[in-house]
N, C-alpha and C positions, 0 to 999 in steps of 0.2 A: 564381660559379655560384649561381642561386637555391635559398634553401633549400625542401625537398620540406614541402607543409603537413603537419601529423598532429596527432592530441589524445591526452592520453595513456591508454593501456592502461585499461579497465574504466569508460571515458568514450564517451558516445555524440554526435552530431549527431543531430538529429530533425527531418527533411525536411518542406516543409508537408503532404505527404501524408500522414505521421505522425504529425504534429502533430491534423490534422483529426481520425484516429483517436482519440488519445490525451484529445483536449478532451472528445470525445463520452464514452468510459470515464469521465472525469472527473467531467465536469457531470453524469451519471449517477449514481456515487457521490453527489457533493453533495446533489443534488437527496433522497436517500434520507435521508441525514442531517439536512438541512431540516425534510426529514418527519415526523422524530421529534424535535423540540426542541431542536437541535442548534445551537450558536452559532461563526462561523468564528473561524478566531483563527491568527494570523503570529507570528514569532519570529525574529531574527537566524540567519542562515548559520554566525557564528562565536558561541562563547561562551568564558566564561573555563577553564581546565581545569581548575583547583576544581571549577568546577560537574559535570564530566563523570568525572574519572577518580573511581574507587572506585567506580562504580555500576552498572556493569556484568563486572564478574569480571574475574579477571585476565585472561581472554582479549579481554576487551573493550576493555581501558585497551591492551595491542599494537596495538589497529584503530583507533584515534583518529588522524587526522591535525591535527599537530600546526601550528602558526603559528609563523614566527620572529618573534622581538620586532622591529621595526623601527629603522629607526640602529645602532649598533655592540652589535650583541648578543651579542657575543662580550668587551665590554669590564670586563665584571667577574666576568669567570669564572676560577677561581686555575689553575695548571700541575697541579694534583693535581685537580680537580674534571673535568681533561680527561681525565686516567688513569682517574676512578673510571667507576662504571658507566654507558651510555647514557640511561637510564631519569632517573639524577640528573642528566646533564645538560642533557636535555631540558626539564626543571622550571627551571633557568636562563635558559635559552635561548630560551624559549617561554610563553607568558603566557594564549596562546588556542588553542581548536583548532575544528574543522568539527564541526559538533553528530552524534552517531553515529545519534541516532534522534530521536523529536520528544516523549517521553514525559520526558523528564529536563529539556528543557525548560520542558515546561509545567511541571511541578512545581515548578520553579524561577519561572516567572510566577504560580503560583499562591501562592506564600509570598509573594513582591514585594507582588503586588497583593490580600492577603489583606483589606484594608478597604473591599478596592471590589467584591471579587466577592460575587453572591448564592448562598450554598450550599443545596443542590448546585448546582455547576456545570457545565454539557455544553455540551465544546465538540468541532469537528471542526479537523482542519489538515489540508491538505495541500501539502507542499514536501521538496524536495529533501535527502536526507541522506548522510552520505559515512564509508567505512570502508575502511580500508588493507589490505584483503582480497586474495588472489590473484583476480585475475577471473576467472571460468571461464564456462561454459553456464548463464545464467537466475540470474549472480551478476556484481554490478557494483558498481565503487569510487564511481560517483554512482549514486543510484536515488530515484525516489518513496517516500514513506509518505502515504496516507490513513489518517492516525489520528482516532480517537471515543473518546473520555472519558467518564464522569462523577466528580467527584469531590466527597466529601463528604458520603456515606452509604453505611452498609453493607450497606444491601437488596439483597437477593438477585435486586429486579425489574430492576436495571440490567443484570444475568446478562444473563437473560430475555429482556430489549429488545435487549442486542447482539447475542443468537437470532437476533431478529425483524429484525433488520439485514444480518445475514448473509444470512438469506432472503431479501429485497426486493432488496439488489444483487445477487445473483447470479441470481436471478431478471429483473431487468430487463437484467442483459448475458446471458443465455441458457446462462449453464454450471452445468453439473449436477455438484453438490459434496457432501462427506460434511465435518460438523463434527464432530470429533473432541473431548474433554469430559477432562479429568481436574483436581485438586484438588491442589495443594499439601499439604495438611494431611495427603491418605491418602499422598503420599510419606512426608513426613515420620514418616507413622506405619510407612510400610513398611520405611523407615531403621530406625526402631526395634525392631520387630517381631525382625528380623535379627541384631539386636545391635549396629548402630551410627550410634543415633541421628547421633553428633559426625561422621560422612562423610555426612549427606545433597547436600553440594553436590558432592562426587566421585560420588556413585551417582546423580545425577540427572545429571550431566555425560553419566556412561555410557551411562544408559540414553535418553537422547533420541536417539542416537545410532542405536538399535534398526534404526528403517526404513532407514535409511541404508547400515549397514555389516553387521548381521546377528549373531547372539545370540552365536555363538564367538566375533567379535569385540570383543562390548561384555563378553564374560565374560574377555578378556583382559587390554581395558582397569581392570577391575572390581579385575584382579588387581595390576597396575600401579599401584594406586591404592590398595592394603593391604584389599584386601577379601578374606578369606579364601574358599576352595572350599564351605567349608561353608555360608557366610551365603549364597555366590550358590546354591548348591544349594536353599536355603529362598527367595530371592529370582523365581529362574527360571518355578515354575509360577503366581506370582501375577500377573508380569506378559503368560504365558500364557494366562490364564483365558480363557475361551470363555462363551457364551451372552448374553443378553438384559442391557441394563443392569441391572434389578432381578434378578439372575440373581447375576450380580457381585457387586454391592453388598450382597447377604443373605451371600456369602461371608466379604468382604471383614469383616464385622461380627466375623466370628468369627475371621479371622487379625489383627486390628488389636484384638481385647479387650482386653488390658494397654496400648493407646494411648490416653489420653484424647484428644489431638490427631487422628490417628488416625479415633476413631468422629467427633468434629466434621468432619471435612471427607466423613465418608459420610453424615451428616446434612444439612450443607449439598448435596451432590449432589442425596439424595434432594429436597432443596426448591427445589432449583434446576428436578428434573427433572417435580416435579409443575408448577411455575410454566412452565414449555415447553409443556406437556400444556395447562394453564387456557389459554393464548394460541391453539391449535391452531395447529401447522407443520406441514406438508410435508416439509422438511431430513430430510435422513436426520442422525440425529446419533448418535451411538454413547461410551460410556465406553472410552479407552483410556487403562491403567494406566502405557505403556511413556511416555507421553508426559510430558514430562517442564519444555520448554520451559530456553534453557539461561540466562537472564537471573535475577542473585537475588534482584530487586527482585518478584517476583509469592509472593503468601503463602497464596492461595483458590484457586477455579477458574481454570483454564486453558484457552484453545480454543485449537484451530489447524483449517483449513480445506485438504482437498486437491481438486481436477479429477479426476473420475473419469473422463473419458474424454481425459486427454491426460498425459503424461510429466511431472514435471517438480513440486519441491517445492511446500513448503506456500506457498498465496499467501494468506493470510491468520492472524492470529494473535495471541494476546493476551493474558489476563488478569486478575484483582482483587490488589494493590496494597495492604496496610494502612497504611503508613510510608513512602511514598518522600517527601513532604512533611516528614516529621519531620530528615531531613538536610539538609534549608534552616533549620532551628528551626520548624516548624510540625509541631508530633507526633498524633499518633491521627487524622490524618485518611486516611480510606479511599479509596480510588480503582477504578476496573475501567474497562478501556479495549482495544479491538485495532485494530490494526492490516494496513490492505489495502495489500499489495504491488503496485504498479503494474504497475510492468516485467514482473512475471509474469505478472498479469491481461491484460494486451497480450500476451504472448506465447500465454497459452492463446488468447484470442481471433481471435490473425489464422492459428495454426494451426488453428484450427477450422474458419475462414470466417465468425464472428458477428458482424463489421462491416457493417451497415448500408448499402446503396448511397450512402444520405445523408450517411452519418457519413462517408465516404472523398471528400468533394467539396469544393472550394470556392467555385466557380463553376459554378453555373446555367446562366447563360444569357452569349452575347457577340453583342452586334451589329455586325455588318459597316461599314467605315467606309469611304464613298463619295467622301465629302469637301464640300464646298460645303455647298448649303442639303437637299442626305440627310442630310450628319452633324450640321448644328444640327438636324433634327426629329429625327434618333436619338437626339440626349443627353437632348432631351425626354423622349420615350416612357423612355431610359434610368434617369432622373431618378423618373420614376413608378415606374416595378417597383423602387427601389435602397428611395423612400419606405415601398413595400408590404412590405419586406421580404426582396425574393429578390433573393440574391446575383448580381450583373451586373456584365459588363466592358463593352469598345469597345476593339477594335481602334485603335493608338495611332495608325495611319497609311492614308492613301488606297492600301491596297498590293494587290496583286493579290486579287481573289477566291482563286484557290486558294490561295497564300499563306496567308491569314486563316481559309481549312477547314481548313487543314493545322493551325494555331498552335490553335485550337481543338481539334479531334482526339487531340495532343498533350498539350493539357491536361484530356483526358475530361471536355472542356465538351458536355452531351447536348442542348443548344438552340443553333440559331445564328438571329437575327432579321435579317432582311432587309430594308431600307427605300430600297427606290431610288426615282428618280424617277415609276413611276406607284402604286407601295405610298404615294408622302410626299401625290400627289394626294387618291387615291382612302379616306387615312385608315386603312388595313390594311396591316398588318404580315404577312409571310411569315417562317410561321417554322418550321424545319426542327429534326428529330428526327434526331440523329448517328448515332443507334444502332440505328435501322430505315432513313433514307433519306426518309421520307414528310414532304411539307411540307404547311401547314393554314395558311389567309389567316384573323387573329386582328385586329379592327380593334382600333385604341390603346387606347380607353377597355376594351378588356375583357383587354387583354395580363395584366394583375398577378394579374387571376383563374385567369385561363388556367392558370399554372405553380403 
């Protein structure tokens, strides 16, 4: 019995339908990135697990999928290495694994190639990355990242510019978004504040958690996590707070006074959020406290980006990086970079409707195929519109006319050109509209303008 095909679990196929889709979101993104100095840049599918594990939290070293060594890989592993834990054996057993995201890489090309790059350096990537995740709704074990860097200055205008980024792509695909803003630093000070500075990466775990599962929740886990009732009881209204960003931030000065760290990261806000203002945006962008971002390689600002008119998490997200260079040997250098989620950004868009008639096609036009000396002057005329640019088929075979409407139709081809024996005399093309029915006599020479 043949076996039934399948891919596995939280893996997709992408139909050229999709495809068409997905190119247009794409080159769209790029095209933005271009636009602001932006340099492309690729990186291997696998890397060594050195480079990966430890850098993303313990949750993140679980989500790695791992490579087995190749040949007998199993051949110098002891009978006690097989009893002891998974975790150690796997460090045996495996040498590489599927890169989790594209920022560990770069940093990793960035220490490599440290004598050849010009700092700062901006660069964008986009490709495929993979994580051992349960798959669920708008969460997948292979997916896209559109990532944008800079690295190698601290200025706060690269904030700014990835602002200015967020608004131009979300603006040119058509969805209306809220950039969400908060700082590492004022966590860190709000750990402190509480009393416990030494749990910032358990109360940040919690509290990003916030929109997701809701405040009894994350005041459960808080407690799961040795944070006493009291410290969330001081914790609760801060990340609470209501009003205008400078509303916040004038608070915030005063529950974060005993923070040096703390007042720095509501200082850099505040300069972040004048540098927003100096650019003029549109974005709605708001300070949220709760945000927390769960990765603990980010040490500054934080964004993340939601769709306000459709379901479904953050599709974008990111920010500033002082050290992630410095665990390749390459120290103090700064970084800020986010991250656009593909898969979601396709998923808002085709629930929306904001794919383009253009963007969903891949064939224009197809010319009917008569056979003899109709279909050597088709491949002509075919040959010119292919020249000019639009997209053209022919029909593989002298097969019936309805045959050939049908296979057309089929392929929501919206032109079909006609060239029979008094069209091939007379120098004009009949070329019919699929989608209203009305046909218009186009002579050759003016066919490529025409579409």
């Amino acid at each position: 019995m043949a076996q039934k095909p399948s891919i596995p679990k939280g893996t997709r196929d992408f139909s050229p339908a999709e495809m068409t889709r997905r190119n247009y979101m794409f080159d769209t993104i790029k095209e933005v990135f271009r636009t602001f100095g932006y340099a492309p840049l690729e990186t291997p599918a696998m890397e060594n697990l050195s480079t990966l594990m430890g850098k993303y939290g313990e949750e993140g070293d679980k989500l790695l999928f791992k490579i087995l060594n190749s040949g007998d890989f199993m051949g110098k592993v002891t009978p006690e290495q097989l009893e002891g834990s998974p975790a150690a054996l796997a460090t045996k057993i495996c040498e590489k694994g599927l890169r989790y995201d594209l920022t560990v890489p770069f940093a990793r090309f960035v220490v490599q190639h440290q004598n050849e790059i010009t700092f700062p350096f901006k660069r964008y990537q986009v490709q495929p990355v993979w994580r051992a995740d349960r798959p669920q709704k708008g969460r997948y074990r292979e997916f896209y990242q559109c990532d944008v860097d800079a690295i190698g200055s601290r200025s706060l205008m690269y904030e700014a510019e990835l602002v200015q980024i967020v608004e131009a792509v979300f603006r040119k695909l058509n969805i209306a978004v809220v950039l969400k803003l908060n700082n590492r630093k004022i966590l860190f000070g709000i750990a402190e504040a509480i009393g416990h500075a030494d749990k910032m990466i358990d109360i940040t775990v919690a509290i990003d958690k916030l929109d997701k599962i809701g405040m009894e929740n994350v005041e459960a886990e808080l407690r799961e996590r040795g944070i006493e009732q009291e410290a969330i009881n001081k914790l609760k209204p801060i990340l609470l707070l209501e009003g205008t960003t400078a509303a916040k931030l004038a608070t915030l000065k005063g529950v974060l006074a005993e923070s040096e760290t703390g007042l720095k990261g509501v200082e850099e806000m505040e300069e972040l959020m004048g540098l927003i203002e100096a650019y003029g945006t549109e974005l709605e962008v708001e300070l949220d406290l709760s945000l927390a971002r769960g990765l603990n390689y980010y040490t500054g600002a934080i964004f993340e980006v939601k769709a306000k008119d459709f379901q479904i998490g953050s599709i974008c997200g990111g920010g500033r990086y002082d050290d992630l260079t410095g665990i390749f040997g390459l120290p103090d250098t700064s970084g800020v970079g986010i991250s656009f989620g593909a898969d979601r950004i396709y998923d808002v868009m085709l629930g929306l409707g904001l794919f383009p008639e253009e963007a969903q096609r891949t064939t224009k036009v197809l010319f009917v195929n008569f056979g003899g000396e109709e279909r050597t002057c088709a491949m002509k005329v075919l040959k010119s519109l292919r020249e000019a640019g639009v997209s053209s088929d022919i029909y593989p075979e002298p097969a019936k006319m309805k045959k050939q409407m049908e296979y057309a139709n089929k392929r929501a081809i919206p032109y079909v050109v006609i060239i029979g024996e008094s069209e091939r005399t007379e120098g004009v093309a009949t070329v019919k509209n699929m989608m209203v029915g009305e046909q218009v006599k186009v002579p050759f020479g003016e066919l490529a303008r025409w579409f």
